[in-house]
MOPAC internal coordinates of N, CA, C and O (Angstrom, degrees):
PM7 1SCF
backbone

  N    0.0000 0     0.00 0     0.00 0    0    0    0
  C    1.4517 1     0.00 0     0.00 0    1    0    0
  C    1.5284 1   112.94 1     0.00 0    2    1    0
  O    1.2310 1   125.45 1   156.97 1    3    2    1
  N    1.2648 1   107.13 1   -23.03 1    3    2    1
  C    1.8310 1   113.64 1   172.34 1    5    3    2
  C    1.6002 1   109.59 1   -47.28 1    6    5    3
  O    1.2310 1   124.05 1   167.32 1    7    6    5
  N    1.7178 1   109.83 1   -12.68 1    7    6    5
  C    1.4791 1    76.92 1  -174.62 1    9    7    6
  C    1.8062 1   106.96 1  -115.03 1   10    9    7
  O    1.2310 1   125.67 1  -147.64 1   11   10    9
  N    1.1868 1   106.71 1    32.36 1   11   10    9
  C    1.4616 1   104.89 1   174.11 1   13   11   10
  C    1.5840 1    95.75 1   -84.14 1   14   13   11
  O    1.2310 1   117.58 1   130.51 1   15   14   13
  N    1.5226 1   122.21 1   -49.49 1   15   14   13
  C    1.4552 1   133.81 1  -177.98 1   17   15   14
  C    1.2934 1   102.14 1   -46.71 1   18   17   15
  O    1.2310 1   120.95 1   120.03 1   19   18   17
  N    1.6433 1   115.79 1   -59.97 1   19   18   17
  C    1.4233 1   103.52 1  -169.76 1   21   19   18
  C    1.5422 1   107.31 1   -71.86 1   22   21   19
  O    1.2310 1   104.70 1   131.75 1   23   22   21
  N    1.1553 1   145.88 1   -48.25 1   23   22   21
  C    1.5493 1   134.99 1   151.05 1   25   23   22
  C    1.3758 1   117.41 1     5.94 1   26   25   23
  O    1.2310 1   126.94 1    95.31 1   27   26   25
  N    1.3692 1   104.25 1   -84.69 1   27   26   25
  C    1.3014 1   115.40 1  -172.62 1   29   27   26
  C    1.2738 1   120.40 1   -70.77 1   30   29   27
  O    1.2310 1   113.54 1   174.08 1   31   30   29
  N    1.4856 1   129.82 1    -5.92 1   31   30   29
  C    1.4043 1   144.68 1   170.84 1   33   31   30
  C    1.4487 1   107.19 1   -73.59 1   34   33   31
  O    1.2310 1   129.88 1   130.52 1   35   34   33
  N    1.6400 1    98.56 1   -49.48 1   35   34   33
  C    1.1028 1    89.11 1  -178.16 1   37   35   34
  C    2.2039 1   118.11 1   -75.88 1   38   37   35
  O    1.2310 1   128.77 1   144.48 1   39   38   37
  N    1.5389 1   100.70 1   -35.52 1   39   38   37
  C    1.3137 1    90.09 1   170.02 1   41   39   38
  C    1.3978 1   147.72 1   -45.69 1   42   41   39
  O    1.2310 1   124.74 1   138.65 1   43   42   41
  N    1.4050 1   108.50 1   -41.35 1   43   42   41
  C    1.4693 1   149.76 1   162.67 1   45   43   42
  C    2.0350 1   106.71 1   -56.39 1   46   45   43
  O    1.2310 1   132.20 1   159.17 1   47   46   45
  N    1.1707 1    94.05 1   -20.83 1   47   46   45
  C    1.8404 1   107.72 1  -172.29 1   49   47   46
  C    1.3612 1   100.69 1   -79.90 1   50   49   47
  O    1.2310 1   126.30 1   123.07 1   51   50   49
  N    1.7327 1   105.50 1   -56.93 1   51   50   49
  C    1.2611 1   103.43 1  -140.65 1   53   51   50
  C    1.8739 1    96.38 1  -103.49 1   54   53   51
  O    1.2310 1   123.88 1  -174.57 1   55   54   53
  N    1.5005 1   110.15 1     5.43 1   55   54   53
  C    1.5748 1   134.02 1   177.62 1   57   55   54
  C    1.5778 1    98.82 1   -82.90 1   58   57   55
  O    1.2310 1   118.55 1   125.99 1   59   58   57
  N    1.0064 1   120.36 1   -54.01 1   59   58   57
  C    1.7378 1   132.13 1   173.44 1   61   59   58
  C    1.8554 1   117.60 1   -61.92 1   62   61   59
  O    1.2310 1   128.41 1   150.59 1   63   62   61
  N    1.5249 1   101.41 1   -29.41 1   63   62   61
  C    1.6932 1   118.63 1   174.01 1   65   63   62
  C    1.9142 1    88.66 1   -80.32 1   66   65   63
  O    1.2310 1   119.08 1   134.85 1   67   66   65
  N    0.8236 1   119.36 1   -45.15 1   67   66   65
  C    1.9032 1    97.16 1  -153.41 1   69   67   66
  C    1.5831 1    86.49 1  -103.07 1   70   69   67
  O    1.2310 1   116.43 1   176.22 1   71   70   69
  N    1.3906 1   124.39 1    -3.78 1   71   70   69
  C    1.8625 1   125.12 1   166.94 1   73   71   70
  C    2.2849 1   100.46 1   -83.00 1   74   73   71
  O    1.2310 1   126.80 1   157.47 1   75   74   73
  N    0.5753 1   104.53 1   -22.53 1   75   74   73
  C    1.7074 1   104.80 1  -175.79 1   77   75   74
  C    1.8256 1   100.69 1  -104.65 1   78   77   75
  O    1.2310 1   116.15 1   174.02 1   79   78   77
  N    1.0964 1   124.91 1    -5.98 1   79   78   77
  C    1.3586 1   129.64 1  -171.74 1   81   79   78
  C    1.3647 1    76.74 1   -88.52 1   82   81   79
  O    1.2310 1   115.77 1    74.47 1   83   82   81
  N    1.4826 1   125.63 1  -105.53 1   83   82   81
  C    1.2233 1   145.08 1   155.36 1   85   83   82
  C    1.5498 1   109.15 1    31.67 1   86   85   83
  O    1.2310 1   129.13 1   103.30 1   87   86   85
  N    1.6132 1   100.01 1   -76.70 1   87   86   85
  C    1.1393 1    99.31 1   173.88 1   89   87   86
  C    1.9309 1   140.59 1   -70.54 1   90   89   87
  O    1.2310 1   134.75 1   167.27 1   91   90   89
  N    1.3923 1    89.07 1   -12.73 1   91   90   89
  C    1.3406 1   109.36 1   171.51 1   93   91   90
  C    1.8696 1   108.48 1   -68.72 1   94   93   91
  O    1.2310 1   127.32 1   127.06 1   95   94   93
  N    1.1913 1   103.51 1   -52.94 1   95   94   93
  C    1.5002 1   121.74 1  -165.21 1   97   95   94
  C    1.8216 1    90.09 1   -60.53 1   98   97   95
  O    1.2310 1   122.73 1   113.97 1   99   98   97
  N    1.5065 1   112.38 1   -66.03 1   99   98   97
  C    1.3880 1   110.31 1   165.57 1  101   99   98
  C    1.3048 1   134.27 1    -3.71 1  102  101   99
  O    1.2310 1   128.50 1   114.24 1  103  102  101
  N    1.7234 1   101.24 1   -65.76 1  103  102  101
  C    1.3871 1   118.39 1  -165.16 1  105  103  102
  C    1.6630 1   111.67 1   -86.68 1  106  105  103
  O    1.2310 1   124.69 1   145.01 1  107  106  105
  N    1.0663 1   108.60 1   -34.99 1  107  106  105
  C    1.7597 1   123.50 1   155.99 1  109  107  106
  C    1.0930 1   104.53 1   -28.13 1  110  109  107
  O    1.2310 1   121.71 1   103.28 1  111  110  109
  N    1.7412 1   114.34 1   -76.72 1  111  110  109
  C    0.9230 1   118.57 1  -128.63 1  113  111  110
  C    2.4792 1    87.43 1   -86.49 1  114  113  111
  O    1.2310 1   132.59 1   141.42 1  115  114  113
  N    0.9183 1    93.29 1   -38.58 1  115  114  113
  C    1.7117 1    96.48 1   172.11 1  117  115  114
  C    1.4629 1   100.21 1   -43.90 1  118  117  115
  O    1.2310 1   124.03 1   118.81 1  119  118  117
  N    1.4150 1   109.87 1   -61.19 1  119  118  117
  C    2.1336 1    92.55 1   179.13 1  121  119  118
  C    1.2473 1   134.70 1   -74.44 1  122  121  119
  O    1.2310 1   129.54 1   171.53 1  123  122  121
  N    1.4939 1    99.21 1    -8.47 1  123  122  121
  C    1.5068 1    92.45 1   159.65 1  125  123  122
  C    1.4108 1   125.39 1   -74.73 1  126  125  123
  O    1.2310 1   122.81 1   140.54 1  127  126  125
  N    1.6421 1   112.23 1   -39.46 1  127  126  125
  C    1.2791 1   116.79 1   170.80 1  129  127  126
  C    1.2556 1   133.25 1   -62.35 1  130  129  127
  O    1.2310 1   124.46 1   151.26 1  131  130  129
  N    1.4184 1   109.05 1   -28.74 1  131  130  129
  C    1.6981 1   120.60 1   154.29 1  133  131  130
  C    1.7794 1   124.77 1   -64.09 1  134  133  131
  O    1.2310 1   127.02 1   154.82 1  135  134  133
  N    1.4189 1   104.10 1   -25.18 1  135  134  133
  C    1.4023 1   103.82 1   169.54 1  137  135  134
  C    1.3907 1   124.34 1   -71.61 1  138  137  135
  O    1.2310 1   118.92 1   155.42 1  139  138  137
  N    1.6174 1   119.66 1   -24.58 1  139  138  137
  C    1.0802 1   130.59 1  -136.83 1  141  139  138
  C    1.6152 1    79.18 1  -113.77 1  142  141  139
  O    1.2310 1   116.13 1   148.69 1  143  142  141
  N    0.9695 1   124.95 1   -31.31 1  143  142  141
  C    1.8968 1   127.74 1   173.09 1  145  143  142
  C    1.1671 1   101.35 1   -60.36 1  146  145  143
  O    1.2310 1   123.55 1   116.35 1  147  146  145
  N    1.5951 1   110.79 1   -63.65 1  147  146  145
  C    1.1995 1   102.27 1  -173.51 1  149  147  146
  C    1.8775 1   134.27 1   -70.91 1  150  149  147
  O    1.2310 1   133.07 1   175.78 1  151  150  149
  N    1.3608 1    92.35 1    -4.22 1  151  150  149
  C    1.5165 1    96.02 1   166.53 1  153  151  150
  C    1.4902 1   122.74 1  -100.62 1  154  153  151
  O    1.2310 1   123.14 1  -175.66 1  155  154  153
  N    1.6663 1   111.59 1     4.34 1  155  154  153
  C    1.3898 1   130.19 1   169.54 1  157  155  154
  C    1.1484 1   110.62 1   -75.48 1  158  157  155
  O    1.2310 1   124.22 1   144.25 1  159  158  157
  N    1.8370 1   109.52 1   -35.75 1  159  158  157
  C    1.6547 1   111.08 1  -179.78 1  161  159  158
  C    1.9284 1    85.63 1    98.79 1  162  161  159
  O    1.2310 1   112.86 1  -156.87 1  163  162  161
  N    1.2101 1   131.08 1    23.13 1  163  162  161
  C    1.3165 1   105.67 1  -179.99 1  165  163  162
  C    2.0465 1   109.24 1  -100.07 1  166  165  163
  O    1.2310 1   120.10 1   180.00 1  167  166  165

């Protein structure tokens, strides 16, 4: 039965790795677009 835990450890692992990617890429990509306003002068 150890390996339903490790299963889902690992699912839950690698769901949280491509959920913080995501959100990384997100937040990047928001300051670049805020930089680029602000060097438009808008």
């Amino acid at each position: 039965m150890w390996y339903f835990a490790w299963i889902l450890g690992v699912g839950l692992a690698s769901t949280a790795a491509i959920l913080n990617g995501m959100w990384f890429e997100a937040r990047e990509r928001n300051a670049a677009d805020a930089a680029d306003a602000a060097a438009a002068g808008d």
